[in-house]
N, C-alpha and C positions, 0 to 999 in steps of 0.2 A: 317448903316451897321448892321447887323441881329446878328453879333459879340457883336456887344455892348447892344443888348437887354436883362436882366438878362434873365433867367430860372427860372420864378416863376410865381405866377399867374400874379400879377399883368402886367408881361412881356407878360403872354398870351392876357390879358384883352388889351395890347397896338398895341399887333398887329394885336388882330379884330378890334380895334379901325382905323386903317393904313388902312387893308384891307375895312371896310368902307366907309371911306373917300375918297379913289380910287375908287369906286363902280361907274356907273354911276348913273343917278338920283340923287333926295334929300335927303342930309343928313345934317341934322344941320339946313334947314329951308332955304337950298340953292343950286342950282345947280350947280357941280362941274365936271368941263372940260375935258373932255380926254383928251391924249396926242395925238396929233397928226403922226399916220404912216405914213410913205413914203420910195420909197426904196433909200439905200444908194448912187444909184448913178443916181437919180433921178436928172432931170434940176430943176425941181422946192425947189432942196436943193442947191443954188449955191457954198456954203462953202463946201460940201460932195466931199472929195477925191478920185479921180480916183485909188488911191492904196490899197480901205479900201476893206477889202475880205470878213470882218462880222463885223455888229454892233446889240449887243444882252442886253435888258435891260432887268436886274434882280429884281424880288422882292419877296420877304418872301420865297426866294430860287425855286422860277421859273422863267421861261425866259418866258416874254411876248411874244404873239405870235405875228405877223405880224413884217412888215421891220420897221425900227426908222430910224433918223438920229443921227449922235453922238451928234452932240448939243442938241435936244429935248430930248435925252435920259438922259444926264447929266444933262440938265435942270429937267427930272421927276426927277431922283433918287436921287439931294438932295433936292427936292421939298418935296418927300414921307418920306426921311431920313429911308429908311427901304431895299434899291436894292443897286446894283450898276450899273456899264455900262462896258460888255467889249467889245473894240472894238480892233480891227486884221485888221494890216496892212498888207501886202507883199513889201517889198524895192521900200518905197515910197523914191521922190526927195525931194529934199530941198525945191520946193515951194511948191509940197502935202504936206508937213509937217510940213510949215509955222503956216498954219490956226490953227490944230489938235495941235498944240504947244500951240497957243495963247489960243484956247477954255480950256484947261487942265492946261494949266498956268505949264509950263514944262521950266526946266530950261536949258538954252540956250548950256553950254555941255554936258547937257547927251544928246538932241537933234543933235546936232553934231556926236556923237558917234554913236545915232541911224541911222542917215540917211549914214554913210560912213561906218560901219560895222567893219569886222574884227577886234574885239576886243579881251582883254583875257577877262573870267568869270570873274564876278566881283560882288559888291554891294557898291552900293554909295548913301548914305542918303542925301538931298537937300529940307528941311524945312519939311514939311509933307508929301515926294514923297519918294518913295525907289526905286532906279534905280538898277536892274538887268541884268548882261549880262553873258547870256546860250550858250553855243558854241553846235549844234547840230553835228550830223555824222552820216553815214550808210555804209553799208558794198556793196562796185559797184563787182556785182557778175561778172565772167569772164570764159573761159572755160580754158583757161590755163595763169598760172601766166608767164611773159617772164620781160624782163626789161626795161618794160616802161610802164605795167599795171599799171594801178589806183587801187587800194583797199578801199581807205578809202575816202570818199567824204564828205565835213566838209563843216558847215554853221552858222548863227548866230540870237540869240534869244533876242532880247532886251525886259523887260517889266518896265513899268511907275507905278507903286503901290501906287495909291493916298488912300483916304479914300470911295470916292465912284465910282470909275473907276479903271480897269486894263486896259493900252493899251500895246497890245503885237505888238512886228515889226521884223517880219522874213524876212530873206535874205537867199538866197540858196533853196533848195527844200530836205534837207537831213533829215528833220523832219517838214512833214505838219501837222498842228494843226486840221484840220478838225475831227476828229477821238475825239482827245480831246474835243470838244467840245459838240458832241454827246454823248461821255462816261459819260459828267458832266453833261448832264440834266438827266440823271437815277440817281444820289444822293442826291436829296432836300437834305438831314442834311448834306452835305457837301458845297454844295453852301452857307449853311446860315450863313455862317463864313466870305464870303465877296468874297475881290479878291484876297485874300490871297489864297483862295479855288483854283482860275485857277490858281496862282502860281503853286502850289500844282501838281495837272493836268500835268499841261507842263513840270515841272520838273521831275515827275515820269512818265511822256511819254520818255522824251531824253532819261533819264538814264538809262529804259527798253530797248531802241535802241541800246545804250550803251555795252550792256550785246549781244545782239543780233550782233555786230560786233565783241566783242569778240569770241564769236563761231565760229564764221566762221572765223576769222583770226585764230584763232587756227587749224583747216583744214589745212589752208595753209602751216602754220609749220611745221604741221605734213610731209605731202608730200616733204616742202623741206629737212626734216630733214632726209627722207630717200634716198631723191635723191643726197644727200652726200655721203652716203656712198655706194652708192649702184656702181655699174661696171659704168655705164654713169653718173659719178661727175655732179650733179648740178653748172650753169653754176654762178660765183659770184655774177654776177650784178644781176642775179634774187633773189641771198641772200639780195644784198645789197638795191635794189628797194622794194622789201618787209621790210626792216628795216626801211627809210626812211619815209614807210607809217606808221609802228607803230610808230614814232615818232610823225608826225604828230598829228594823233588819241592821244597820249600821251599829246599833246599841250593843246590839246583841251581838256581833261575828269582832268587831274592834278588839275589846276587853279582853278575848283569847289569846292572843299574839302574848301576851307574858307569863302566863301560866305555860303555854308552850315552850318557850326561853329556856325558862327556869328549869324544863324537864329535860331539852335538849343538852342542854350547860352542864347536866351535872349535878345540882342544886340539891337534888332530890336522890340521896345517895340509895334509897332502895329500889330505884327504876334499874332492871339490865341493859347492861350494856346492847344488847341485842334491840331491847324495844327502844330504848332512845335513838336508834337508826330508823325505825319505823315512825317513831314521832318526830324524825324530821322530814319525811314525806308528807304526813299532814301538816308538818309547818308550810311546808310548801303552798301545799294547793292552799293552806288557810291565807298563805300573803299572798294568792292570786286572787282570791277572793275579796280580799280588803283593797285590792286596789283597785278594781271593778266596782264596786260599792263605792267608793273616794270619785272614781271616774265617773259614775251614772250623780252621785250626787253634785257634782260641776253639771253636768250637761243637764241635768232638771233645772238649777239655778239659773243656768243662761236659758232652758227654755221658757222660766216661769217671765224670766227679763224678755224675752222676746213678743212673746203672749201679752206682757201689758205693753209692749211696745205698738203691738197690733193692734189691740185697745185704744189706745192714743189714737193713734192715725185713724182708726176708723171713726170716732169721737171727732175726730177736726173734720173728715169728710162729711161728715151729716151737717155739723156746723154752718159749715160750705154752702154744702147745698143747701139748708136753710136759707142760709143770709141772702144765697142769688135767689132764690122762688120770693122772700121778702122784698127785695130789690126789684124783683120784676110787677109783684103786685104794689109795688108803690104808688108807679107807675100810674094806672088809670084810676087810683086813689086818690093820687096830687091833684090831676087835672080835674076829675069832677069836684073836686073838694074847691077848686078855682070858679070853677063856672055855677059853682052853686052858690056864690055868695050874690046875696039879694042891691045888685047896686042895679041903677037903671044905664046906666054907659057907660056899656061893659064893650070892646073889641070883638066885632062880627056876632055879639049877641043878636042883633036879628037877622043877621043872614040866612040865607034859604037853606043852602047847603052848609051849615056850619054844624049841625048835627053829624054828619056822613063824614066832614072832614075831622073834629075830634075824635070819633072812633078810628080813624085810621090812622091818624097822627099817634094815638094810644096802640094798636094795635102794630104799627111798624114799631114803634119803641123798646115794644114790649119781645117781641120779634129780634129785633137785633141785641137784646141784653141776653135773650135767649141762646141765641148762638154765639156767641161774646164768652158766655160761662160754661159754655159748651165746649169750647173749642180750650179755653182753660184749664176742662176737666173737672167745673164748678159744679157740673148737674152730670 
């Protein structure tokens, strides 16, 4: 590992030495072998897994060019004691991951963990191995939020942190490493610190994503928070499906802050000194991110409390109006229900105009209750 080479001459004089010794041709009075290329999912590599997406061997912080297989590549990189190997799976099965277990010499649950996924973040030491698990996520764009949109689409980053290998095992499609991979061969000085380096990498690729679903979840809130209060009440379940997915998203981005710690701290005696500097920048943005996430999940709580609050009030206003339109047609309900009872002397029963005046005595009544509940803000 390029980590463990000091920074002095005699460090420089070791690693023209390395690079020598890989050279092809005579050195030492001896012909000295290349590694053998082939591509990962060549027939002539029969162990090479059908789930492998890249295998890329490093040394003195470049990536060789041409395809390897992971075992020729593990076999150079402690051969040279100067690269590593990383190799990138996609949600291999349990018998792709048999082999790639035994060649890495991985221990049998984090193996388990890796091939069945859905974990929370974590870190777990296992003799010389540091097992990592990165919950990825992005923001599933929509044109309108309703209650049963997706927002947040969450997945899972396992990596295997030996001394001359990283293998990384992604599940889901919410953060593809390819990008990462490309960004790391523009920084020789940062590959030359190992596979801590593509820790590094992946970690502040997620946590960039991270930051990038809060944005736009933030949109979202916005919009609902005006559709509360605005004349057409936003509908609950669209408060309440939008909470659910920051919850989610909360699951996932939480859980990191102690694996991070523990990297920063020290913890992890094979991390350099140099990348635990760099992983405390993504500590950084990772607790701006969790507070943001803690923050939006308050402000959805008081909007889902204010939404039924809306609800209420709007529920008492119908009521309202109800009861005054029942009130009003009482009204000429009571009176004819009076003058319809069958007695012979009855008050102005045969008067001339006693038709003309019941309608109007009904119709003022009816009239002044009207503007009565009007003026209350009953109707």
């Amino acid at each position: 590992m390029a980590s463990n080479v000091p920074r002095n001459g005699s460090g420089a004089r070791s690693r023209g030495m390395a690079r020598a010794l890989a050279a092809p041709g005579r050195a030492g009075g001896r012909v000295l072998p290349r590694p053998m290329l082939r591509h990962p999912h060549s027939t002539d590599s029969p162990r090479q897994s059908s789930a492998v997406v890249d295998c890329g061997l490093y040394m003195d912080g470049k990536r060789q060019s041409g395809r390897i297989g992971y075992v020729e590549a593990l076999e150079e990189a402690r051969r040279q004691n100067n690269g590593f190997v990383w190799l990138g799976l996609h949600e291999p099965s349990e018998e792709e991951f048999a082999d790639i277990a035994a060649t890495f010499d991985l221990h049998p649950l984090a193996v388990e963990d890796a091939v069945k996924a859905f974990q929370r973040p974590k870190l777990e030491r296992y003799a010389e191995v540091t097992f990592v698990v990165l919950k990825t996520a992005r923001y599933v764009g929509h044109t309108e939020l309703t209650a049963t949109t997706e927002v947040v689409e969450t997945g899972d980053v396992m990596l295997f942190i030996g001394r001359n290998y990283i293998v990384s095992v992604r599940h889901g499609d919410a953060c593809k490493l390819g990008g990462v991979r490309a960004s790391l061969d523009e920084h020789q000085d940062l590959i030359e610190h190992g596979p801590w380096a593509v820790f590094h990498a992946i970690t502040d690729r997620i946590v960039d994503v991270y930051l990038e679903v809060v944005e736009a979840i933030e949109d979202d809130i916005d919009e609902v928070e005006v559709g509360v209060f605005s004349r057409n009440s936003t509908d609950v379940q669209r408060v309440y499906q939008l909470k659910r997915e920051i919850v989610e998203f909360k699951r996932a981005v939480l859980p990191l802050a102690r694996p991070l710690e523990a990297l920063t701290s020290g913890q992890v005696p094979s991390v350099p000194l140099e990348i635990r500097r760099y992983i405390r920048d993504i500590a950084d943005h990772h607790s701006r991110v969790t507070e943001q996430v803690a923050s939006f999940d308050d402000l959805l709580t008081s909007i889902l409390q204010a939404s039924l609050a809306q609800v209420g009030i709007q529920q008492n206003n119908d009521m309202r109006k109800i009861s005054a339109w029942v009130a009003i047609a009482a009204v000429p309900t009571m009176i004819a229900g009076v003058y319809g009872m069958n007695f012979d002397h009855m008050p102005e029963l045969r008067w001339e105009y006693g038709y003309y005046a019941v309608l109007a005595v009904i119709a003022a009544v009816m009239i002044g209750l009207y503007v009565g509940f009007k003026r209350n803000k009953w109707l």
